[in-house]
C-alpha positions as a LaTeX table, in Angstrom:
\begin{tabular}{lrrr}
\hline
Residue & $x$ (\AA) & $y$ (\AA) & $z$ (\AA) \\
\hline
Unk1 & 7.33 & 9.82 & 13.87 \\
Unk2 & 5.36 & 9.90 & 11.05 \\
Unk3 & 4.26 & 13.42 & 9.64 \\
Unk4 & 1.01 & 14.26 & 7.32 \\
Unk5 & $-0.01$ & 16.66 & 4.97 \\
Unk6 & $-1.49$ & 19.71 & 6.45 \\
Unk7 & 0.28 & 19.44 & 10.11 \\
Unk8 & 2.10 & 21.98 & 11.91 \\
Unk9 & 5.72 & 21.56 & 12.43 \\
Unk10 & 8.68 & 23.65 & 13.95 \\
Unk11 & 12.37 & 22.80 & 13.12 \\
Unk12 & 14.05 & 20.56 & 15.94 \\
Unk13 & 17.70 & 22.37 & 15.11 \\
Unk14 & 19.18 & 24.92 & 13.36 \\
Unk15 & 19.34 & 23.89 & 9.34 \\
Unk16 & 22.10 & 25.63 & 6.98 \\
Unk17 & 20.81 & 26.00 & 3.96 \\
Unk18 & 23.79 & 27.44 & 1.60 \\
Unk19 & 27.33 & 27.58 & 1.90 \\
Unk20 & 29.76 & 30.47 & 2.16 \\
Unk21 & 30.01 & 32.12 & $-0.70$ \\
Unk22 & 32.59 & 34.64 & $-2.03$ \\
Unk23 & 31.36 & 37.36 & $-4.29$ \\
Unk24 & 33.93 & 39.82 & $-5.97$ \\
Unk25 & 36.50 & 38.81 & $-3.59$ \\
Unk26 & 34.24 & 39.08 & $-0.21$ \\
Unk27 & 33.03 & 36.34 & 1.35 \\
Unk28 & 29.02 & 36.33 & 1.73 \\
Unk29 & 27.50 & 34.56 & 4.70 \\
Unk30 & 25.90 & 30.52 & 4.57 \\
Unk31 & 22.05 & 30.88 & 5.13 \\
Unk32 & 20.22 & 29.00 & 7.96 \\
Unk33 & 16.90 & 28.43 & 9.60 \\
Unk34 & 17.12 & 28.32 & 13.12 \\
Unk35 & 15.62 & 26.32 & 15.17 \\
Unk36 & 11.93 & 26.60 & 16.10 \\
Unk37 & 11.24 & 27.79 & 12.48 \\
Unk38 & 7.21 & 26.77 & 11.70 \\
Unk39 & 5.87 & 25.67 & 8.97 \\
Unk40 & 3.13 & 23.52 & 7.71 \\
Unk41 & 4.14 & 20.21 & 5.81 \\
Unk42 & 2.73 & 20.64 & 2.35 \\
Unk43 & 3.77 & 17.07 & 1.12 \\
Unk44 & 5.34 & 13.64 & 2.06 \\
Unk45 & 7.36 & 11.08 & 0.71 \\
Unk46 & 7.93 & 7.25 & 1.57 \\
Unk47 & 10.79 & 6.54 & $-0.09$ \\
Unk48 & 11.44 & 2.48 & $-1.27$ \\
Unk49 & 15.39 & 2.65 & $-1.77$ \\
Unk50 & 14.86 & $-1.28$ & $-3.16$ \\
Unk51 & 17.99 & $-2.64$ & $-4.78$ \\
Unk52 & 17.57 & $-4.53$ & $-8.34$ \\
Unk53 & 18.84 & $-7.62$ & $-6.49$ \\
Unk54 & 15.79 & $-6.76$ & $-3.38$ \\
Unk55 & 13.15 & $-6.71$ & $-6.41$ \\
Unk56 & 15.15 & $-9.89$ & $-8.20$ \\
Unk57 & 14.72 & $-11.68$ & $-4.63$ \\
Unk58 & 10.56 & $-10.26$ & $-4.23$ \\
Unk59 & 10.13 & $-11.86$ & $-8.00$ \\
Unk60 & 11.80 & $-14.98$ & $-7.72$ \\
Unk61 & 10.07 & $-15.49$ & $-4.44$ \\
Unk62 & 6.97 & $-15.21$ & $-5.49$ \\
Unk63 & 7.85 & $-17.42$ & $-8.59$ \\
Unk64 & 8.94 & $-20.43$ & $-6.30$ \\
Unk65 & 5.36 & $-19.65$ & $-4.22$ \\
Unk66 & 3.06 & $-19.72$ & $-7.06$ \\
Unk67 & 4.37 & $-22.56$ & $-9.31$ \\
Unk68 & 7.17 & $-24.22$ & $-6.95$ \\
Unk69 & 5.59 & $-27.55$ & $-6.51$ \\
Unk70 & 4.85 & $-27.89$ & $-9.92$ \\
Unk71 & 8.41 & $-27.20$ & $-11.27$ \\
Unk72 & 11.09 & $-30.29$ & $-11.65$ \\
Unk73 & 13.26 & $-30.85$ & $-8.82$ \\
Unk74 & 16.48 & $-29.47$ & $-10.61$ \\
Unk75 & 14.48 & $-26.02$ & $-11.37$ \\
Unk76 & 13.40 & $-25.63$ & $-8.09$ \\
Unk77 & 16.24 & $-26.42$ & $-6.51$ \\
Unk78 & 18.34 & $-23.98$ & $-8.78$ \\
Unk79 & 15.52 & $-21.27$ & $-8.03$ \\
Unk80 & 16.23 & $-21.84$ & $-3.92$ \\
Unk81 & 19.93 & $-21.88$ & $-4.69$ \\
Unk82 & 19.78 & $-18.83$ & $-6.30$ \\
Unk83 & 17.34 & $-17.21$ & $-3.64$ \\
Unk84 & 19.24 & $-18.13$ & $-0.75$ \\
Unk85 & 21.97 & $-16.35$ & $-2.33$ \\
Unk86 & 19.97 & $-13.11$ & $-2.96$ \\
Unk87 & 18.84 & $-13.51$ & 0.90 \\
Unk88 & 21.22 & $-11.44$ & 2.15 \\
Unk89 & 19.95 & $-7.90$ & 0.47 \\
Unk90 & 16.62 & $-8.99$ & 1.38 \\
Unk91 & 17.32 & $-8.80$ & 5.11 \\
Unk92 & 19.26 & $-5.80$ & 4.99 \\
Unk93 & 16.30 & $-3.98$ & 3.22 \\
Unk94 & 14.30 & $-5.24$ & 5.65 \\
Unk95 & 15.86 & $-4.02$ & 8.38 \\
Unk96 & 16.39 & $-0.21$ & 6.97 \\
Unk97 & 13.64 & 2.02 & 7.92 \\
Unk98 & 12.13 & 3.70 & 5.51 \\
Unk99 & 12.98 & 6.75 & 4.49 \\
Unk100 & 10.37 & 10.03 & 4.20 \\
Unk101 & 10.99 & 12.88 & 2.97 \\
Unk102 & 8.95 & 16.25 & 3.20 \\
Unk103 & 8.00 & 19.69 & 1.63 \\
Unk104 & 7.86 & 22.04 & 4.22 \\
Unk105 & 6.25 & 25.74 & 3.72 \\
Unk106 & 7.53 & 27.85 & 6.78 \\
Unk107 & 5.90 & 31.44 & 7.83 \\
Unk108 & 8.24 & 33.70 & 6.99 \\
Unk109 & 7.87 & 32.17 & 3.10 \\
Unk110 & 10.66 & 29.61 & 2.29 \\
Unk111 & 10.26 & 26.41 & 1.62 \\
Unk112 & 12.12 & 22.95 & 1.96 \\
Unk113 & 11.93 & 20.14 & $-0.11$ \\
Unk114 & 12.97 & 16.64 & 0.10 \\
Unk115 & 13.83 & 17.22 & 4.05 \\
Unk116 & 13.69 & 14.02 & 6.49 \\
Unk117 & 11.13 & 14.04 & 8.29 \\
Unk118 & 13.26 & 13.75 & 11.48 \\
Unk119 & 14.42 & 16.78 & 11.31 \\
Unk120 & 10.73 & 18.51 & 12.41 \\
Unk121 & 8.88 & 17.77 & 15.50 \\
Unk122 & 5.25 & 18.75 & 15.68 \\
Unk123 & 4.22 & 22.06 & 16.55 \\
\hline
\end{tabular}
């Protein structure tokens, strides 16, 4: 599900919020919203969690694409040795979804920031 700016969303569970707390020796309640909570998402996020050795692998990739044919054959094949190797983290990037986060203003005044966006459904 992707969610925009501006759309109307309700909470798909109940969300605590805090902790118990204790306060001068009693204990204070956690807070939650529960769920069906509305709100109106107020911003998103796409999130790129890449890894120095995903951006390493994107660069050298490119490198051997661009000038590959033109490089000796001990360059290039160090530069496919050493992006096989890097391979790896590029495929398991690849096959993460990416994560989104939200800002969500709700009705009764709160708001939530850096939520997934999984935890909304539209309203």
């Amino acid at each position: 599900m992707t969610l925009n700016a501006g759309q109307r969303v309700v909470l798909a569970a109940d969300t605590r919020l805090t902790d118990s707390d204790e306060v001068a020796g009693f204990v204070v309640g956690f807070l939650s919203l529960a769920a069906g909570t509305g709100g109106t998402v107020e911003h998103v996020v796409d999130h790129q969690d890449e890894s120095d050795d995903v951006r390493e692998y994107e660069r050298l990739k490119s490198l051997r694409d661009a000038f590959g044919r033109d490089m000796p054959t001990e360059t290039r094949r160090q530069l496919e040795e050493k992006i096989a190797s890097l391979e790896p983290a590029w495929n398991a990037f690849q096959e993460r979804a990416p994560r989104v986060s939200v800002r969500v203003r709700f009705d009764n005044g709160f708001i939530l920031d850096g939520a997934q966006e999984d935890v909304f459904v539209p309203a």
